[in-house]
Residue frames relative to the residue before (quaternion, step in Angstrom):
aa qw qx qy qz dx dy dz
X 1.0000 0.0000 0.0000 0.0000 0.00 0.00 0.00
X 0.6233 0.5419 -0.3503 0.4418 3.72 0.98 -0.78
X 0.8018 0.2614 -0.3586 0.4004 3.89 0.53 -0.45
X 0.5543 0.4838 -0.4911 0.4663 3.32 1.22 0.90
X 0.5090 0.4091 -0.4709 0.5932 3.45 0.87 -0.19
X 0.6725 0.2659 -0.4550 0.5197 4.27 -0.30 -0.38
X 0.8290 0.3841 -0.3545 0.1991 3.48 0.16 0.10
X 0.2268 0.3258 -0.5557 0.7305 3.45 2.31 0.32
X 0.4909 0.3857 -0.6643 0.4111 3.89 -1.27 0.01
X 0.7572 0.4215 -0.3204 0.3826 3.31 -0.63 -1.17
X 0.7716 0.4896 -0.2915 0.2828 3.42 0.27 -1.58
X 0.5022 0.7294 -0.2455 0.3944 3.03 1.82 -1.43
X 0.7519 0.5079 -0.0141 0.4200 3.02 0.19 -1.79
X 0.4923 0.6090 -0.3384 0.5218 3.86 1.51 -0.76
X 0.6816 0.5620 -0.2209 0.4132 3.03 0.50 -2.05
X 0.7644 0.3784 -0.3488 0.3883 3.32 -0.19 -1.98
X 0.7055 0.4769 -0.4432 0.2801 3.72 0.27 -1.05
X 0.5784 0.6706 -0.2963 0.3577 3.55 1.17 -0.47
X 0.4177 0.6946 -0.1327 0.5705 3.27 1.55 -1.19
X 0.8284 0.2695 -0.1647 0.4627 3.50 0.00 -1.24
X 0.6530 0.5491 -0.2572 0.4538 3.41 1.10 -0.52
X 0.5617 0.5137 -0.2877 0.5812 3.18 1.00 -0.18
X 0.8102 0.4295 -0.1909 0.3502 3.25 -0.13 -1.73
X 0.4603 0.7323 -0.2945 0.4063 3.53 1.86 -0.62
X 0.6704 0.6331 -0.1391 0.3611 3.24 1.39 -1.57
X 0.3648 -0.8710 0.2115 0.2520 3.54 0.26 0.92
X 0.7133 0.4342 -0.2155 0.5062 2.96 1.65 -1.00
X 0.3852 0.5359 -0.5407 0.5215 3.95 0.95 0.46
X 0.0001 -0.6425 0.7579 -0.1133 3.58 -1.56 1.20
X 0.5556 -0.6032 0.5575 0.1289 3.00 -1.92 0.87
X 0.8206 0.2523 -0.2413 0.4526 3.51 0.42 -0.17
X 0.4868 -0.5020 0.5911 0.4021 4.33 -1.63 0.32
X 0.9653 0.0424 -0.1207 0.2275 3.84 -0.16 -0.42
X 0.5004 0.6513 -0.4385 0.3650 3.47 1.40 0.31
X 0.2073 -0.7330 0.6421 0.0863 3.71 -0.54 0.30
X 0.6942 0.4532 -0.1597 0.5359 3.71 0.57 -0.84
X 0.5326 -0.7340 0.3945 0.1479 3.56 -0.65 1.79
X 0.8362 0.4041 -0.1552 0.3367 2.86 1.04 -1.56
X 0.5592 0.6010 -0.3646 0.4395 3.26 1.89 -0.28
X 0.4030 0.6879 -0.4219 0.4317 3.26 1.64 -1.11
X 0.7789 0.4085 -0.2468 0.4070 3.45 -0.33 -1.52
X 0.5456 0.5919 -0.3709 0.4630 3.91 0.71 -0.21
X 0.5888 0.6075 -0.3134 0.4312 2.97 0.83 -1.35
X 0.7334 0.5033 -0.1426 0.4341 3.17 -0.05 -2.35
X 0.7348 0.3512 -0.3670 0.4495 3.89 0.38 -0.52
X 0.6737 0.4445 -0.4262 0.4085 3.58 0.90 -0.37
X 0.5189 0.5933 -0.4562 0.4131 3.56 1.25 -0.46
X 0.5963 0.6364 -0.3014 0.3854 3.42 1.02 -0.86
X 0.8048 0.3859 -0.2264 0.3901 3.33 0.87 -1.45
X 0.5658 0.5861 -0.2916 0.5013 3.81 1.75 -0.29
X 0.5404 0.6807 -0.3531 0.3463 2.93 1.48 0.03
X 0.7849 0.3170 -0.2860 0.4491 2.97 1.16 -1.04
X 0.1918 0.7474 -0.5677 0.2870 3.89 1.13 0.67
X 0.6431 0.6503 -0.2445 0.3220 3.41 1.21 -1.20
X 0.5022 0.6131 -0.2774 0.5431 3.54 1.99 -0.59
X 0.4919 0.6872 -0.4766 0.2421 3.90 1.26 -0.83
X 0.5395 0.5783 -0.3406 0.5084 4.01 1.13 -1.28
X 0.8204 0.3870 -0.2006 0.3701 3.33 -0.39 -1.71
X 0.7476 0.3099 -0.4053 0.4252 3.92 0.32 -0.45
X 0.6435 0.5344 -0.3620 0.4114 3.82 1.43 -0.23
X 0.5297 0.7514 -0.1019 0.3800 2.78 1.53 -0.24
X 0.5351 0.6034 -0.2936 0.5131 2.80 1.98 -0.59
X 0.7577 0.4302 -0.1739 0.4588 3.56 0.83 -1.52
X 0.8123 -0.0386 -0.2570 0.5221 3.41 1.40 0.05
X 0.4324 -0.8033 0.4067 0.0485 3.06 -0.52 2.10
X 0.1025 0.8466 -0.5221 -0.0091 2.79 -1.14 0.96
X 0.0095 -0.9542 0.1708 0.2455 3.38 0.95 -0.05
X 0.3883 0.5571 -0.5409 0.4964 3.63 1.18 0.38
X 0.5351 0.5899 -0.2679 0.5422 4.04 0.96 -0.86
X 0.8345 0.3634 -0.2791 0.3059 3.03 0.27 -1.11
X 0.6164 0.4913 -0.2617 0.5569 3.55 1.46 -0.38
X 0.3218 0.7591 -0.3066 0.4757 3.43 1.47 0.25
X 0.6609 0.6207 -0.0647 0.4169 2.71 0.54 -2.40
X 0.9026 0.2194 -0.1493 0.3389 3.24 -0.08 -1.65
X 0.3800 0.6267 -0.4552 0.5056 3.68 1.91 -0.11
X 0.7506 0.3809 -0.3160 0.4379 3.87 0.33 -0.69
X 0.4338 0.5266 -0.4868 0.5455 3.64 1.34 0.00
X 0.7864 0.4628 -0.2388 0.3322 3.49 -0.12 -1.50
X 0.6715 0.4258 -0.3091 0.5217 3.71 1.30 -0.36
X 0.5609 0.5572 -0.3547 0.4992 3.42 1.29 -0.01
X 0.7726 0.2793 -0.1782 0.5416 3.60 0.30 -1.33
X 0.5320 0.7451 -0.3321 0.2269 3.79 1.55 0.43
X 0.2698 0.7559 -0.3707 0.4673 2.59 2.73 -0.30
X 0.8391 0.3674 -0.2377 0.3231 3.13 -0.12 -1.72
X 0.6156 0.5922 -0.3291 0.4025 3.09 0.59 -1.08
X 0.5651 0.6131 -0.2983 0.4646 3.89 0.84 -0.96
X 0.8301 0.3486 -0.1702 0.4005 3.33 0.05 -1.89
X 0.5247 0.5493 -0.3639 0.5390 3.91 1.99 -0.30
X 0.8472 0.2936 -0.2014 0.3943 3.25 0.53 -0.08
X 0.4844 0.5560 -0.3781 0.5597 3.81 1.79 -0.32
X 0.0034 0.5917 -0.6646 -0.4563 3.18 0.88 -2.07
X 0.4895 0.5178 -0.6217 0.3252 4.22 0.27 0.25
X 0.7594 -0.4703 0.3988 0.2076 3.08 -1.76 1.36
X 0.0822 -0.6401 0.7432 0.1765 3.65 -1.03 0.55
X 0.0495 0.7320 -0.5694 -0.3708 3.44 -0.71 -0.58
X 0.6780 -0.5938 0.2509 0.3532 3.09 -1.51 1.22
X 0.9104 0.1584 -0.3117 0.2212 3.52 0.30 -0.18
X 0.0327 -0.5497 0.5925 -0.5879 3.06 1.48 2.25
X 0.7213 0.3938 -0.3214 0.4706 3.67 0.13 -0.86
X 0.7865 0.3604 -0.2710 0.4219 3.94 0.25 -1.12
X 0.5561 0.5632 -0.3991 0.4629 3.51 1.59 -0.10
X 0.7319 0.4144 -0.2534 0.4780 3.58 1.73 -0.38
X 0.3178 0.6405 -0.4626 0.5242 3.38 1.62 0.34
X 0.8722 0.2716 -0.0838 0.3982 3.36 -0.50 -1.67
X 0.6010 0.4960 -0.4770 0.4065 3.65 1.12 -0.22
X 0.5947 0.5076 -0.3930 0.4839 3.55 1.06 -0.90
X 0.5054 0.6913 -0.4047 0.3208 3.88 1.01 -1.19
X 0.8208 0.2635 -0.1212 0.4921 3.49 0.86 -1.58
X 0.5002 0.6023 -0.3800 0.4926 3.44 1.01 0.78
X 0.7181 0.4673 -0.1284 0.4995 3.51 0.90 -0.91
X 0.8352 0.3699 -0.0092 0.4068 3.05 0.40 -2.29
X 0.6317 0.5807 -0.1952 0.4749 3.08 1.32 -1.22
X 0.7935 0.4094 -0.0921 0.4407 3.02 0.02 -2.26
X 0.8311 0.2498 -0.2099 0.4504 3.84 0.09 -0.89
X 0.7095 0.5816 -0.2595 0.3017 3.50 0.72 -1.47
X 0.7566 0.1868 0.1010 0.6184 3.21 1.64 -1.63
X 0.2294 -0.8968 0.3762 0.0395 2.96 1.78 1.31
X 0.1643 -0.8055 0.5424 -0.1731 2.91 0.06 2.03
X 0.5639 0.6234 -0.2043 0.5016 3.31 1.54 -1.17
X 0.8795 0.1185 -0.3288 0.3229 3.48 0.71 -0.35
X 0.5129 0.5384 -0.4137 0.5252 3.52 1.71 0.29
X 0.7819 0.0900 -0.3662 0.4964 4.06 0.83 0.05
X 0.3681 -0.6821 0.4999 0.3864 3.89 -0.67 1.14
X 0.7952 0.3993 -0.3441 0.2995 3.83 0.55 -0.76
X 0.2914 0.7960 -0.4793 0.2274 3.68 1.45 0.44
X 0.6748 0.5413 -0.2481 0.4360 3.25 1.21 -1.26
X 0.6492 0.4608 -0.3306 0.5068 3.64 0.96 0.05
X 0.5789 0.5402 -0.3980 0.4633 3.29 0.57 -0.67
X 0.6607 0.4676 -0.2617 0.5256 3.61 0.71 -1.36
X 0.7288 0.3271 -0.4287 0.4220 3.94 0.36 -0.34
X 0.6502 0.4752 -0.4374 0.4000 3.56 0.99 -0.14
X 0.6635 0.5248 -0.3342 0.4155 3.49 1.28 -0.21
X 0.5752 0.5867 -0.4486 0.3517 3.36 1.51 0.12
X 0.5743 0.6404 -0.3276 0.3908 2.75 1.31 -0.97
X 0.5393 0.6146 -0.3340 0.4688 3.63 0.99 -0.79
X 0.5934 0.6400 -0.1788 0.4541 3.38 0.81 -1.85
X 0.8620 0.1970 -0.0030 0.4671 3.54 -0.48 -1.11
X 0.4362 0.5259 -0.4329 0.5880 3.93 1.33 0.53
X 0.6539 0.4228 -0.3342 0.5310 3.84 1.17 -0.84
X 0.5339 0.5445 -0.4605 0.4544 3.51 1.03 -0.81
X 0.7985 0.5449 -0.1435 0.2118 3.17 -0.42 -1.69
X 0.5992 0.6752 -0.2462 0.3528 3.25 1.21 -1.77
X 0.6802 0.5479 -0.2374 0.4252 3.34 0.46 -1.80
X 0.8846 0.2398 -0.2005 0.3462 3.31 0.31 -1.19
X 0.3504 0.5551 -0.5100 0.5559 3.80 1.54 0.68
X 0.7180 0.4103 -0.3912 0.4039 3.60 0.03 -1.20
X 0.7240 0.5439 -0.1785 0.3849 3.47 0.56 -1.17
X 0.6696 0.3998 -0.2583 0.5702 4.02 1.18 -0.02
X 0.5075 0.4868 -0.4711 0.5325 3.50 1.82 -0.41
X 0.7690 0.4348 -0.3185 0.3437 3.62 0.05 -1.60
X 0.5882 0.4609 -0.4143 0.5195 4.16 1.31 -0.54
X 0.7235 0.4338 -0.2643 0.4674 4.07 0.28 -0.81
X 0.8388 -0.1891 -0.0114 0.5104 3.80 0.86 -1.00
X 0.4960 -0.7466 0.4433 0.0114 2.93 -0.19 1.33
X 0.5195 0.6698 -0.3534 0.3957 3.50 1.26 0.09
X 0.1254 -0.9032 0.4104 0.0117 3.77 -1.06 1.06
X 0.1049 0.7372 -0.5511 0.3767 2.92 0.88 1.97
X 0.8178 -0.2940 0.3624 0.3369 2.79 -2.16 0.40
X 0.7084 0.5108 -0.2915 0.3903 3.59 0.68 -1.69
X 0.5486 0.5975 -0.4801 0.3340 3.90 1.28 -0.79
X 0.6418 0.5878 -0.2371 0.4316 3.44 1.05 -1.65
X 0.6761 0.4478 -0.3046 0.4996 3.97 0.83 -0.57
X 0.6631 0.3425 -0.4341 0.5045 3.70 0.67 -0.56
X 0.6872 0.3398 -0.5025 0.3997 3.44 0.00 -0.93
X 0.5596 0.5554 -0.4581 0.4105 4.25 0.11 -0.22
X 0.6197 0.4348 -0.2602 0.5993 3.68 0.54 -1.55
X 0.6873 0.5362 -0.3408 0.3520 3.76 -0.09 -1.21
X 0.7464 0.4391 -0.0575 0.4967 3.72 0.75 -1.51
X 0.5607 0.4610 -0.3532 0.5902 3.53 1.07 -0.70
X 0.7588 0.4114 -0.2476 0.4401 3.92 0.21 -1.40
X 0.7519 0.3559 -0.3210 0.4527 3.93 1.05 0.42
X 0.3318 0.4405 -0.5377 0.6378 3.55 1.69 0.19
X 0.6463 0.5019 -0.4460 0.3626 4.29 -0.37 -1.04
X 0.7522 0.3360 -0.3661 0.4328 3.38 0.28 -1.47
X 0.6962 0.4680 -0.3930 0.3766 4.08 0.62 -0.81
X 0.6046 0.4531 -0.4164 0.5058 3.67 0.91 -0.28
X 0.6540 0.4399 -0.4052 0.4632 3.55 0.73 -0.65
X 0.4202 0.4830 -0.4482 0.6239 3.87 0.90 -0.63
X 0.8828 0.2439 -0.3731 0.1485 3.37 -1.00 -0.42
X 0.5432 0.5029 -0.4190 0.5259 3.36 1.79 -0.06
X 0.5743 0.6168 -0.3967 0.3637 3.42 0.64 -0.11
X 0.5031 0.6837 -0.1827 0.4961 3.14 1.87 -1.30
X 0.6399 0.5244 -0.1942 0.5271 3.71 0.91 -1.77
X 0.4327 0.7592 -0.3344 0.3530 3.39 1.01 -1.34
X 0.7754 0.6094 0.0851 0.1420 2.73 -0.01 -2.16
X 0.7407 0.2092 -0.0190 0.6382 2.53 0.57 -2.04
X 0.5048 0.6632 -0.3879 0.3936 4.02 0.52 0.68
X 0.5465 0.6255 -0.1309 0.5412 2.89 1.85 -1.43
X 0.6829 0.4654 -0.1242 0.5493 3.56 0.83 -1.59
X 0.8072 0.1112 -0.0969 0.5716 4.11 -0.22 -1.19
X 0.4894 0.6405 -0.5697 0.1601 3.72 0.20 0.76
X 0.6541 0.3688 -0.3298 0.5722 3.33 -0.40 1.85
X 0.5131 0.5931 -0.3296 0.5257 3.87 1.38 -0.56
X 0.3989 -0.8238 0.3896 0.1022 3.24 -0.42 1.71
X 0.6340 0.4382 -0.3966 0.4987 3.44 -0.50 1.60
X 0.6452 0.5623 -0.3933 0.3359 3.57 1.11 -1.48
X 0.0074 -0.5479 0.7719 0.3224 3.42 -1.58 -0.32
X 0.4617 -0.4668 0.7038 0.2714 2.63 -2.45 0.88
X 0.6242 -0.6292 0.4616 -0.0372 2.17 -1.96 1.54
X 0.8300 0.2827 0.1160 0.4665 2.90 1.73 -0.81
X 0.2541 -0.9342 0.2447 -0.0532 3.26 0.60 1.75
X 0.7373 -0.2554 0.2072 0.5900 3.34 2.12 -0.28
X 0.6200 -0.4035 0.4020 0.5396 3.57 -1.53 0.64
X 0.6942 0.4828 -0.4111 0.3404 3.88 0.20 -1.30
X 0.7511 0.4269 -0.3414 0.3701 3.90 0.29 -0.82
X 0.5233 0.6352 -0.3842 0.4185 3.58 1.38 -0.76
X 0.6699 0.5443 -0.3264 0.3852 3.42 1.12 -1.35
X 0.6787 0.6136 -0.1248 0.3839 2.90 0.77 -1.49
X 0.6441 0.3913 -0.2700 0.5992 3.66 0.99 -0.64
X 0.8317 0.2749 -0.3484 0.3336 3.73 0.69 -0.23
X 0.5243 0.6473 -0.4079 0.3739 3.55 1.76 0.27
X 0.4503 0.7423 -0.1108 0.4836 2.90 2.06 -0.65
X 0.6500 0.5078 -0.2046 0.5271 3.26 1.19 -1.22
X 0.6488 0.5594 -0.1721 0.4864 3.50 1.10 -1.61
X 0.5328 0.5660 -0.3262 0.5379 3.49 0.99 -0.86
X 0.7198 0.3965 -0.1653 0.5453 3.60 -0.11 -1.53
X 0.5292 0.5450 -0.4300 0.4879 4.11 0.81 0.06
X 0.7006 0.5324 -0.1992 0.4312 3.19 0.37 -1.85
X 0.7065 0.5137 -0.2550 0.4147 3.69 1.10 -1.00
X 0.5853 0.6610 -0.2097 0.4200 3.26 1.21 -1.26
X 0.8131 0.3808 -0.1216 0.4231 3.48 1.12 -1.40
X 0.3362 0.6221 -0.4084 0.5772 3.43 2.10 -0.08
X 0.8656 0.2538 -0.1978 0.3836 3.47 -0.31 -1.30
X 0.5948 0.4548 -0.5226 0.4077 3.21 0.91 -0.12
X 0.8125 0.3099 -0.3099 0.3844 3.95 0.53 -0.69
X 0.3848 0.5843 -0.5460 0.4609 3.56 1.26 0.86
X 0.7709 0.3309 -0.3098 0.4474 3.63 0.50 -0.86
X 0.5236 0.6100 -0.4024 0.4380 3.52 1.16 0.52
X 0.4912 0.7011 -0.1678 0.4889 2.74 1.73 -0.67
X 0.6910 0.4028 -0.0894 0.5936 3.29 0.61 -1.63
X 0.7817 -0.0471 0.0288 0.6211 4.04 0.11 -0.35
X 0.5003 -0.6937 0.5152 -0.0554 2.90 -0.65 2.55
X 0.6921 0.3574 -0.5123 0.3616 4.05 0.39 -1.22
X 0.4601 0.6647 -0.5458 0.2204 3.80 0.63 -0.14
X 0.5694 0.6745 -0.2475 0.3995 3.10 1.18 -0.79
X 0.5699 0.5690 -0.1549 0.5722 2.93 1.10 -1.94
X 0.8733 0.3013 -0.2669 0.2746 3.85 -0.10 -0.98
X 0.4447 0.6310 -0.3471 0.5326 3.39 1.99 0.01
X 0.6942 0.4781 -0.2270 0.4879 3.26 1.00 -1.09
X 0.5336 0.4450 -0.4077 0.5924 4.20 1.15 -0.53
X 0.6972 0.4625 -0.3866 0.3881 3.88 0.13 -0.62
X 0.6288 0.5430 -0.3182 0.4565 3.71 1.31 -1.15
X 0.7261 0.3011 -0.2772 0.5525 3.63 0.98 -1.22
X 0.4839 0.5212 -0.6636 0.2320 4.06 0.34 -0.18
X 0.8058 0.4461 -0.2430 0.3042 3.33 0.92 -1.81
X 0.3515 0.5707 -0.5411 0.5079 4.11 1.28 -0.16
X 0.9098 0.1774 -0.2292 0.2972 3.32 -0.35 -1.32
X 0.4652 0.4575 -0.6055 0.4557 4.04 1.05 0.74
X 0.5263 0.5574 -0.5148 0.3837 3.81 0.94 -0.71
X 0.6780 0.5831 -0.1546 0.4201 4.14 1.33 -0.90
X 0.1111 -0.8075 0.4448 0.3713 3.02 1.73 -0.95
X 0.0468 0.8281 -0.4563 0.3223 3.57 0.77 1.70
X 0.0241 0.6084 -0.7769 -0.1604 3.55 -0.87 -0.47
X 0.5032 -0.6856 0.4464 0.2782 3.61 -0.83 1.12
X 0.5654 0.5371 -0.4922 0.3867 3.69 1.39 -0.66
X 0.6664 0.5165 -0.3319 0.4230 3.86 0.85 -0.90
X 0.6051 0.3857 -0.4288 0.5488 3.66 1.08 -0.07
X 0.5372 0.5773 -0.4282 0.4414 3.93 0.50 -0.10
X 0.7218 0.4967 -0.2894 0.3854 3.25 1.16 -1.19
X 0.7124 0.4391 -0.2530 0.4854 3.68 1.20 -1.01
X 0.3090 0.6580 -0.5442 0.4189 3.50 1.25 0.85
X 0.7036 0.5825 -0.0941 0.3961 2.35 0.56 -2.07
X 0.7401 0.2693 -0.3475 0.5089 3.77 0.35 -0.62
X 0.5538 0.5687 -0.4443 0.4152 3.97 0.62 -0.65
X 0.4360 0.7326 -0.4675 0.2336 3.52 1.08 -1.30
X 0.5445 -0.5935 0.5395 0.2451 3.62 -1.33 0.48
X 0.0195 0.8321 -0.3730 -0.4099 3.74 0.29 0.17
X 0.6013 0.4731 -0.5640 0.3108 3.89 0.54 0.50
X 0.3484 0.6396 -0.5350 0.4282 3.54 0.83 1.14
């Protein structure tokens, strides 16, 4: 047991120092459109406080038991507070509203869909919600593809703009495909357990919920590299987060690489 405890130590302690190094780094931010500190910080506390909406299932839940639901419940907790819990231990950037897109997506998935069984009073809820994952988990996903290309290769070709697409598209697929597998499952296990609904209605809906998903991808990664488009320091601040973590992997500070540019520099440049 001791050289696994010194070795979560280690990992712990890896992580956290990484975190701080980063977060040290002024020009890395947490969010796609705030600019203003003080709104920023508004933001980030309401994300906090919609978080705990996510508790609405699981404490009603007590008085009316269900328990395939109830293990539901707390899976949509754990992918919420998984933001934080990730970026506390990766130190890689969430931005905050990646984060409120994972509040309110889990919101209508839980609260909505099961609690206030939207799912069975509208038939086309369940679609809407698979095109919005796709949307959902393209914001996840994006950031950190673009951001390991520009830290690992730094190159700005055509081919950069295809992997990070092919890359981000093929991990919304595999998580939508994980989650029918998930539905799968849990059908297999509580079919007949008085209260559940199957999740799963046929080969046709399965398709349908994951072309849907793939759809709501394809969208996610449009708008995400149009508004990159439109305000360039994103770029720039994906690209400080790629080189902070190259050069802690170096034990750099990126200002001391700037400097040995600067001295290597040619001087009839």
């Amino acid at each position: 047991m001791l050289p696994l405890r010194n070795r979560l130590k280690k990992f712990f302690d890896k992580h956290g120092t990484i975190s701080s190094y980063l977060h040290r780094d002024p020009v890395i931010q947490e969010t796609l459109f705030l600019k203003n500190r003080r709104r920023f910080r508004v933001f980030r506390t309401l994300n906090i406080l919609f978080s705990f909406l996510i508790f609405i299932p699981v404490i009603g839940s007590i008085w009316r038991f269900n328990f395939p639901h109830f293990i539901g419940y707390l899976l949509c907790v754990a992918a919420v507070y998984g933001t934080w819990l990730t970026e506390a231990i990766t130190g890689a950037t969430i931005f905050e509203e990646a984060r409120l897109m994972t509040i309110y997506s889990v919101m209508l998935h839980s609260v909505f869909g099961v609690w206030f069984r939207f799912y069975d009073r509208f038939s086309i809820y369940d679609s809407i919600l698979h095109f919005n994952a796709g949307i959902w988990l393209a914001f996840l996903v994006f950031p950190f593809v673009l951001g390991v290309e520009l830290a690992w290769s730094r190159l700005r070709t055509p081919s950069l703009f295809w992997k990070v697409n092919i890359y981000t598209f093929a991990l919304v697929n595999l998580l939508g495909v994980l989650w029918e597998v998930g539905e799968f499952i849990s059908d297999q296990i509580f079919a007949g357990y008085p209260g559940y609904r199957m999740a799963q209605e046929g080969n046709f809906d399965t398709m349908t919920d994951m072309i849907l998903n793939n759809v709501g991808a394809v969208v996610g990664i449009w708008f995400l590299w149009r508004l990159i488009g439109k305000r360039h320091e994103l770029d720039d601040i994906l690209e400080r987060i790629g080189r902070a973590l190259r050069d802690f992997v170096n034990r750099r500070h990126p200002d001391e690489e700037d400097a040995e540019t600067i001295q290597t520099k040619d001087p009839a440049e």
